[in-house]
C-alpha positions in Angstrom: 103.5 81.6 76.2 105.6 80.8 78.9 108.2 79.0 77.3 108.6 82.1 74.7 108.7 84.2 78.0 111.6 81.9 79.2 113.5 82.7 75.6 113.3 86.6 76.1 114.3 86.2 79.5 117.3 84.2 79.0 118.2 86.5 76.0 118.5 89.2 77.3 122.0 89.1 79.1 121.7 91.3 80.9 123.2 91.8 84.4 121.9 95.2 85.5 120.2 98.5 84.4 123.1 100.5 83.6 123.8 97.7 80.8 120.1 98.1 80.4 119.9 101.7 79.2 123.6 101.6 77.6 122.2 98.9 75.4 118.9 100.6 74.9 121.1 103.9 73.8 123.3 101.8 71.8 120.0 100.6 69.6 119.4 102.3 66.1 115.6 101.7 66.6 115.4 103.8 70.5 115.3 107.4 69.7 114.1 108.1 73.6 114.2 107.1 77.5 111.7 108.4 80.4 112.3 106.8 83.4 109.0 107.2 85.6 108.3 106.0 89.4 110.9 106.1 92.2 113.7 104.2 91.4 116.2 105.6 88.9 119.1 103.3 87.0 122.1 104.7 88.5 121.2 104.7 92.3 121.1 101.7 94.5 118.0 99.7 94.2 116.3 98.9 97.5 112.6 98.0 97.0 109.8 97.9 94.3 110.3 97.9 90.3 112.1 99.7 87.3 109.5 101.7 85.2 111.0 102.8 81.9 109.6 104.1 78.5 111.2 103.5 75.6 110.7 106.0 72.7 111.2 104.3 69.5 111.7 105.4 65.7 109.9 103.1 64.4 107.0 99.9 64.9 107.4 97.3 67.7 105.3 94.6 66.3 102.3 95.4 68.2 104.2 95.3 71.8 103.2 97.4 73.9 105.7 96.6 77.1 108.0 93.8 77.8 108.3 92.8 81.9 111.4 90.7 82.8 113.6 90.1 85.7 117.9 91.5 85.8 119.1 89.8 88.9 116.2 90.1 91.1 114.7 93.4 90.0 111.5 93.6 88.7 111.5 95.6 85.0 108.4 97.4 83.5 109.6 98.6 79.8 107.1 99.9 78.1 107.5 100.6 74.6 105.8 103.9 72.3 106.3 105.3 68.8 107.5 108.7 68.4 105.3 109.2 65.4 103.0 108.3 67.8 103.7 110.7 70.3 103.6 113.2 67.7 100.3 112.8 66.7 98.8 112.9 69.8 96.8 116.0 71.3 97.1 115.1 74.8 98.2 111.6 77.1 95.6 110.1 78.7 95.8 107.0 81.8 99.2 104.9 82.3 100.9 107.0 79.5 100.9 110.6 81.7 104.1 109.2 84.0 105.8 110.6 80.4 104.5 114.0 81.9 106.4 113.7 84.8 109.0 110.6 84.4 112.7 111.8 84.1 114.2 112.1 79.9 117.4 110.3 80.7 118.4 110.1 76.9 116.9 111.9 73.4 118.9 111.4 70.4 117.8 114.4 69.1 115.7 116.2 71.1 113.1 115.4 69.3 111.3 113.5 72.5 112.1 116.4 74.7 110.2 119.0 72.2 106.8 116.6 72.0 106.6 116.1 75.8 107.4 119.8 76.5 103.8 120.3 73.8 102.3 117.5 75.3 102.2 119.0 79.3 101.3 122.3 78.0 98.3 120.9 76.2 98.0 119.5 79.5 97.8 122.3 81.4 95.5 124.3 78.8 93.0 121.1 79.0 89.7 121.6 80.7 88.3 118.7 83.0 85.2 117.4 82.2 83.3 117.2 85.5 82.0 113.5 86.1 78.4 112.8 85.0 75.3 112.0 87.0 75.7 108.3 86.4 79.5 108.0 87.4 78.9 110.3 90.5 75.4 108.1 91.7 77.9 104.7 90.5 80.7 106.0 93.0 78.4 106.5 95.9 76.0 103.7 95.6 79.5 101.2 95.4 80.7 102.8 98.5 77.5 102.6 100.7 76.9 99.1 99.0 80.3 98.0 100.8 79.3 99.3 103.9 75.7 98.1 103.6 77.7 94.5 103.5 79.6 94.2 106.6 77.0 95.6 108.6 75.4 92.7 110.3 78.0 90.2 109.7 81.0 91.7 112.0 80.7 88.9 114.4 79.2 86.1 111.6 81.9 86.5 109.3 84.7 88.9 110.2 86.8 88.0 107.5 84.4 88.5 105.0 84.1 91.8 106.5 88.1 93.1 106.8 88.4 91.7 103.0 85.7 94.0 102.2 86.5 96.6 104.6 90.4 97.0 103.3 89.6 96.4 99.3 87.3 99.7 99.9 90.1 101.5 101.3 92.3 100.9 98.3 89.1 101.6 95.9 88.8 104.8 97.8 91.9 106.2 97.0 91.5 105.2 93.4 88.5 107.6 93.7 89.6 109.8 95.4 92.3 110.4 92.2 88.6 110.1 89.9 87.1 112.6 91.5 90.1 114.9 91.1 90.8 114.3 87.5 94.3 112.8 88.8 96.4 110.3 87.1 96.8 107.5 89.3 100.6 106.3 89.5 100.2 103.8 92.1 100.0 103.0 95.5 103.3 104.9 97.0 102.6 108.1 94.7 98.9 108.1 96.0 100.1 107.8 99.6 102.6 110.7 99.0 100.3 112.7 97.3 97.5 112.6 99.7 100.1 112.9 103.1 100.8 116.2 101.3 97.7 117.2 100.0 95.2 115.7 102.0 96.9 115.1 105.4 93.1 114.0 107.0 91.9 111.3 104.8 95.9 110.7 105.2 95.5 110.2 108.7 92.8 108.4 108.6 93.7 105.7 106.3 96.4 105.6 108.7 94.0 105.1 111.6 92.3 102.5 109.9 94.6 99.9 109.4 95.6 100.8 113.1 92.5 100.1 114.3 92.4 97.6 116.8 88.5 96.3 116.5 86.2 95.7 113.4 83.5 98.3 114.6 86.0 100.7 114.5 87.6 100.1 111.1 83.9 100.4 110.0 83.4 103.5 111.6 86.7 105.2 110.2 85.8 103.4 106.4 82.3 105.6 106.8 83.8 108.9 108.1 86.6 108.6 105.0 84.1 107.9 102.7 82.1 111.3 103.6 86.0 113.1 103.0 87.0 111.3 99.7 83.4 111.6 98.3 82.2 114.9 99.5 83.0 116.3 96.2 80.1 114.6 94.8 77.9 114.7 97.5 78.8 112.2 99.7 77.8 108.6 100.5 74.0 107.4 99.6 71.6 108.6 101.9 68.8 106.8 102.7 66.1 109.1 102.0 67.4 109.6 98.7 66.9 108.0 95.0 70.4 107.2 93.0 69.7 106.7 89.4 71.5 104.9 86.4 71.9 105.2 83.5 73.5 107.0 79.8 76.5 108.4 81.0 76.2 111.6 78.7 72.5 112.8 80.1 72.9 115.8 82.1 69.3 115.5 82.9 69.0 111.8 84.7 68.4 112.6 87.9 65.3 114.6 87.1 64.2 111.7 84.8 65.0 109.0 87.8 62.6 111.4 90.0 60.2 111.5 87.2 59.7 107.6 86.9 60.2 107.1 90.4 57.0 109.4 90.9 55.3 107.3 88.0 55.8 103.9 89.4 55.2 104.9 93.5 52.8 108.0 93.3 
Protein backbone atom coordinates (compact mmCIF):
# COMPACT_ATOMS: atom_id res chain seq x y z
CA UNK A 1 0.00 0.00 0.00
CA UNK A 2 2.56 2.28 0.66
CA UNK A 3 4.69 1.80 -2.09
CA UNK A 4 1.52 2.26 -4.60
CA UNK A 5 0.98 5.47 -2.44
CA UNK A 6 4.66 6.47 -3.32
CA UNK A 7 3.65 5.88 -7.26
CA UNK A 8 0.63 8.32 -7.18
CA UNK A 9 2.50 10.61 -5.36
CA UNK A 10 5.47 10.89 -7.58
CA UNK A 11 3.03 10.91 -10.64
CA UNK A 12 1.35 13.43 -10.08
CA UNK A 13 3.76 16.40 -11.21
CA UNK A 14 2.47 18.56 -9.84
CA UNK A 15 3.98 21.78 -8.39
CA UNK A 16 0.97 23.68 -6.99
CA UNK A 17 -2.89 23.97 -6.92
CA UNK A 18 -3.35 26.33 -9.71
CA UNK A 19 -1.76 23.37 -11.98
CA UNK A 20 -3.99 21.30 -9.77
CA UNK A 21 -7.34 22.56 -10.91
CA UNK A 22 -6.07 23.66 -14.49
CA UNK A 23 -5.27 20.01 -14.95
CA UNK A 24 -8.43 18.88 -13.24
CA UNK A 25 -10.39 21.33 -15.88
CA UNK A 26 -8.36 20.14 -18.53
CA UNK A 27 -9.69 16.32 -17.80
CA UNK A 28 -12.59 14.88 -20.09
CA UNK A 29 -13.70 12.73 -17.17
CA UNK A 30 -14.14 16.13 -14.39
CA UNK A 31 -17.38 17.68 -15.25
CA UNK A 32 -17.30 19.74 -11.66
CA UNK A 33 -15.05 21.55 -8.81
CA UNK A 34 -16.30 22.65 -5.08
CA UNK A 35 -13.71 23.80 -3.13
CA UNK A 36 -14.86 23.52 0.64
CA UNK A 37 -12.95 24.72 4.04
CA UNK A 38 -10.81 27.88 4.27
CA UNK A 39 -8.28 27.87 2.05
CA UNK A 40 -9.07 28.54 -1.66
CA UNK A 41 -6.46 27.68 -4.79
CA UNK A 42 -5.64 31.07 -5.86
CA UNK A 43 -4.70 32.87 -2.47
CA UNK A 44 -1.63 32.38 -0.51
CA UNK A 45 -1.60 29.22 1.57
CA UNK A 46 -0.69 29.83 5.20
CA UNK A 47 -1.89 26.97 7.43
CA UNK A 48 -4.05 23.71 7.40
CA UNK A 49 -5.19 21.61 4.09
CA UNK A 50 -6.80 21.91 0.46
CA UNK A 51 -10.36 20.36 0.55
CA UNK A 52 -11.63 19.88 -2.93
CA UNK A 53 -14.51 17.81 -4.58
CA UNK A 54 -14.19 16.68 -7.78
CA UNK A 55 -17.46 16.09 -9.73
CA UNK A 56 -16.91 13.50 -12.31
CA UNK A 57 -18.92 12.18 -15.49
CA UNK A 58 -18.34 8.97 -15.03
CA UNK A 59 -17.03 5.88 -12.39
CA UNK A 60 -13.72 6.29 -10.35
CA UNK A 61 -12.99 2.72 -9.70
CA UNK A 62 -14.47 2.54 -6.35
CA UNK A 63 -12.24 5.73 -5.01
CA UNK A 64 -13.74 7.67 -2.96
CA UNK A 65 -10.85 10.50 -2.26
CA UNK A 66 -7.18 10.54 -3.11
CA UNK A 67 -4.82 12.56 -0.17
CA UNK A 68 -1.34 13.64 -1.42
CA UNK A 69 1.18 16.18 -0.78
CA UNK A 70 2.12 19.52 -3.72
CA UNK A 71 5.15 20.96 -2.12
CA UNK A 72 4.22 20.87 1.48
CA UNK A 73 0.47 21.26 1.33
CA UNK A 74 -1.64 18.83 2.56
CA UNK A 75 -4.52 17.79 -0.40
CA UNK A 76 -7.98 16.26 0.45
CA UNK A 77 -9.64 15.38 -3.17
CA UNK A 78 -12.45 13.72 -2.80
CA UNK A 79 -13.99 12.34 -5.69
CA UNK A 80 -18.27 11.89 -6.61
CA UNK A 81 -20.31 10.95 -9.59
CA UNK A 82 -22.68 13.28 -11.02
CA UNK A 83 -25.12 10.63 -11.78
CA UNK A 84 -24.71 10.24 -8.43
CA UNK A 85 -25.45 13.50 -7.29
CA UNK A 86 -28.44 13.40 -9.31
CA UNK A 87 -30.06 10.69 -7.79
CA UNK A 88 -29.76 11.76 -4.49
CA UNK A 89 -32.71 13.28 -2.39
CA UNK A 90 -30.70 15.05 0.11
CA UNK A 91 -26.50 15.02 1.34
CA UNK A 92 -26.01 13.62 4.37
CA UNK A 93 -22.35 13.73 6.80
CA UNK A 94 -18.88 14.77 5.09
CA UNK A 95 -20.73 15.30 1.71
CA UNK A 96 -22.83 18.62 2.99
CA UNK A 97 -19.45 20.95 2.60
CA UNK A 98 -20.89 20.65 -1.29
CA UNK A 99 -23.76 22.76 0.34
CA UNK A 100 -21.70 25.33 1.20
CA UNK A 101 -18.11 24.74 -0.55
CA UNK A 102 -17.34 27.35 -3.37
CA UNK A 103 -18.32 25.86 -7.52
CA UNK A 104 -15.05 27.03 -8.90
CA UNK A 105 -15.67 25.22 -12.32
CA UNK A 106 -19.05 23.43 -14.04
CA UNK A 107 -18.72 22.45 -17.55
CA UNK A 108 -22.11 22.84 -18.06
CA UNK A 109 -23.90 23.86 -15.34
CA UNK A 110 -25.09 20.83 -14.79
CA UNK A 111 -23.36 20.65 -11.06
CA UNK A 112 -24.56 24.06 -10.29
CA UNK A 113 -28.39 23.08 -11.03
CA UNK A 114 -28.20 19.68 -8.65
CA UNK A 115 -26.58 21.57 -5.71
CA UNK A 116 -28.94 24.53 -6.06
CA UNK A 117 -31.99 21.22 -5.71
CA UNK A 118 -29.91 19.62 -3.34
CA UNK A 119 -29.80 22.83 -0.47
CA UNK A 120 -33.37 23.43 -1.14
CA UNK A 121 -34.32 19.94 -0.34
CA UNK A 122 -32.23 20.86 2.47
CA UNK A 123 -33.89 23.54 3.74
CA UNK A 124 -37.49 21.86 3.15
CA UNK A 125 -36.04 18.75 5.34
CA UNK A 126 -37.51 18.23 8.76
CA UNK A 127 -35.10 17.11 11.67
CA UNK A 128 -35.77 14.18 13.31
CA UNK A 129 -35.37 14.93 16.97
CA UNK A 130 -32.82 12.48 18.71
CA UNK A 131 -34.38 9.32 20.39
CA UNK A 132 -34.55 8.34 24.02
CA UNK A 133 -31.53 6.02 23.67
CA UNK A 134 -29.12 8.62 21.81
CA UNK A 135 -30.22 11.39 24.32
CA UNK A 136 -29.71 8.97 27.79
CA UNK A 137 -26.16 7.64 25.49
CA UNK A 138 -25.03 11.41 25.31
CA UNK A 139 -25.58 12.20 28.93
CA UNK A 140 -24.54 9.05 30.67
CA UNK A 141 -20.89 9.39 28.42
CA UNK A 142 -20.58 12.82 29.69
CA UNK A 143 -21.20 12.24 33.42
CA UNK A 144 -19.19 8.89 32.96
CA UNK A 145 -16.10 11.22 32.05
CA UNK A 146 -16.59 13.20 34.91
CA UNK A 147 -17.45 10.39 37.16
CA UNK A 148 -13.59 9.29 36.09
CA UNK A 149 -11.39 12.08 37.10
CA UNK A 150 -13.13 12.58 40.22
CA UNK A 151 -10.98 11.01 42.83
CA UNK A 152 -7.90 10.71 40.84
CA UNK A 153 -6.85 14.62 40.40
CA UNK A 154 -3.99 14.24 42.65
CA UNK A 155 -3.38 10.10 41.80
CA UNK A 156 -3.19 10.45 38.31
CA UNK A 157 -3.43 13.98 36.82
CA UNK A 158 -2.62 12.99 33.58
CA UNK A 159 -5.05 10.47 33.30
CA UNK A 160 -7.35 13.16 34.27
CA UNK A 161 -6.33 16.26 31.64
CA UNK A 162 -6.43 13.38 28.81
CA UNK A 163 -9.81 12.73 29.84
CA UNK A 164 -10.76 16.08 30.78
CA UNK A 165 -9.66 17.73 27.14
CA UNK A 166 -10.85 14.55 24.88
CA UNK A 167 -14.39 15.56 26.53
CA UNK A 168 -14.07 18.98 25.51
CA UNK A 169 -13.55 18.12 21.84
CA UNK A 170 -16.45 15.27 22.22
CA UNK A 171 -18.53 18.15 23.45
CA UNK A 172 -18.41 20.19 20.67
CA UNK A 173 -19.06 17.25 18.37
CA UNK A 174 -22.32 17.11 20.44
CA UNK A 175 -23.03 20.07 20.63
CA UNK A 176 -23.27 19.93 16.46
CA UNK A 177 -25.58 16.37 17.27
CA UNK A 178 -27.84 17.97 19.23
CA UNK A 179 -28.36 20.72 16.76
CA UNK A 180 -28.69 18.62 13.67
CA UNK A 181 -25.36 20.48 12.43
CA UNK A 182 -22.96 19.14 9.98
CA UNK A 183 -19.73 19.08 11.60
CA UNK A 184 -16.89 20.67 9.30
CA UNK A 185 -14.12 20.52 11.68
CA UNK A 186 -12.48 21.99 14.37
CA UNK A 187 -11.86 25.77 13.06
CA UNK A 188 -15.60 25.92 11.52
CA UNK A 189 -16.98 24.60 14.97
CA UNK A 190 -14.91 27.21 16.81
CA UNK A 191 -16.27 29.94 14.48
CA UNK A 192 -19.58 28.82 14.54
CA UNK A 193 -20.00 28.65 18.23
CA UNK A 194 -17.89 32.24 18.90
CA UNK A 195 -20.80 33.43 16.79
CA UNK A 196 -23.53 31.62 17.82
CA UNK A 197 -22.87 30.46 21.12
CA UNK A 198 -20.41 33.12 22.58
CA UNK A 199 -20.78 31.31 26.39
CA UNK A 200 -19.95 27.82 25.87
CA UNK A 201 -17.45 29.87 23.48
CA UNK A 202 -15.97 31.47 26.36
CA UNK A 203 -15.87 28.84 28.33
CA UNK A 204 -14.04 26.47 26.27
CA UNK A 205 -11.80 29.24 26.20
CA UNK A 206 -11.61 29.36 29.99
CA UNK A 207 -10.89 25.87 30.16
CA UNK A 208 -7.82 25.43 28.46
CA UNK A 209 -6.81 28.66 30.36
CA UNK A 210 -7.29 27.26 33.46
CA UNK A 211 -4.55 27.19 35.56
CA UNK A 212 -5.50 24.06 38.13
CA UNK A 213 -7.11 20.67 37.46
CA UNK A 214 -10.13 21.37 39.88
CA UNK A 215 -10.90 24.11 37.94
CA UNK A 216 -10.81 22.60 34.49
CA UNK A 217 -13.17 20.10 36.10
CA UNK A 218 -15.44 22.51 37.31
CA UNK A 219 -15.68 24.52 33.92
CA UNK A 220 -15.88 20.73 31.88
CA UNK A 221 -19.30 20.29 34.34
CA UNK A 222 -20.72 23.84 33.96
CA UNK A 223 -20.19 23.34 29.86
CA UNK A 224 -21.64 20.17 29.93
CA UNK A 225 -25.02 21.58 31.54
CA UNK A 226 -24.87 24.44 28.37
CA UNK A 227 -24.00 21.98 25.43
CA UNK A 228 -26.45 19.29 26.85
CA UNK A 229 -29.28 21.30 28.22
CA UNK A 230 -31.12 20.64 25.10
CA UNK A 231 -31.70 17.19 26.22
CA UNK A 232 -31.90 17.60 29.64
CA UNK A 233 -28.71 17.93 30.89
CA UNK A 234 -26.00 15.75 32.49
CA UNK A 235 -27.16 12.46 34.52
CA UNK A 236 -28.55 13.16 37.74
CA UNK A 237 -28.10 10.99 40.35
CA UNK A 238 -31.47 10.48 41.48
CA UNK A 239 -32.39 9.57 38.15
CA UNK A 240 -32.62 6.14 35.97
CA UNK A 241 -30.99 6.42 32.13
CA UNK A 242 -32.10 3.54 30.09
CA UNK A 243 -30.80 1.82 26.85
CA UNK A 244 -31.85 0.43 24.40
CA UNK A 245 -33.80 0.23 20.49
CA UNK A 246 -33.05 3.34 19.19
CA UNK A 247 -36.59 3.74 17.44
CA UNK A 248 -38.83 3.15 20.76
CA UNK A 249 -40.36 6.33 21.72
CA UNK A 250 -41.61 4.56 24.73
CA UNK A 251 -38.17 3.40 26.59
CA UNK A 252 -38.07 5.40 29.30
CA UNK A 253 -41.41 4.33 30.59
CA UNK A 254 -40.35 0.72 30.00
CA UNK A 255 -36.82 1.37 31.93
CA UNK A 256 -39.10 2.68 34.93
CA UNK A 257 -41.27 -0.23 34.43
CA UNK A 258 -38.47 -2.94 34.89
CA UNK A 259 -36.65 -0.89 37.23
CA UNK A 260 -39.88 -1.03 39.58
CA UNK A 261 -39.99 -4.88 38.78
CA UNK A 262 -36.56 -5.77 39.76
CA UNK A 263 -36.27 -3.06 43.01
CA UNK A 264 -40.00 -2.76 44.28
Amino acid sequence: MVWCWLMLRNQTNLQSLPQLIATLRDHPLVVGLVEYGANSSTTSFTAGDYDLFVITAGATAAVESLHFYINQIPVDLNLRELTALRQATRLTGFEQALLTGRLIYDRDGAVAAELARLRHAEQDHTRTPLSPHDRALIRHGHQHVLDKVRGRLETMPLLCHLLLHTNIYWLIQTYHHIHGLVYRGEKAALAHLAQHEPTIYSKIEQFYTAPTLPTQVALAQELSELVLQPIGGLWQQDEILVFGAADNETLPQAGAALAQQLFG
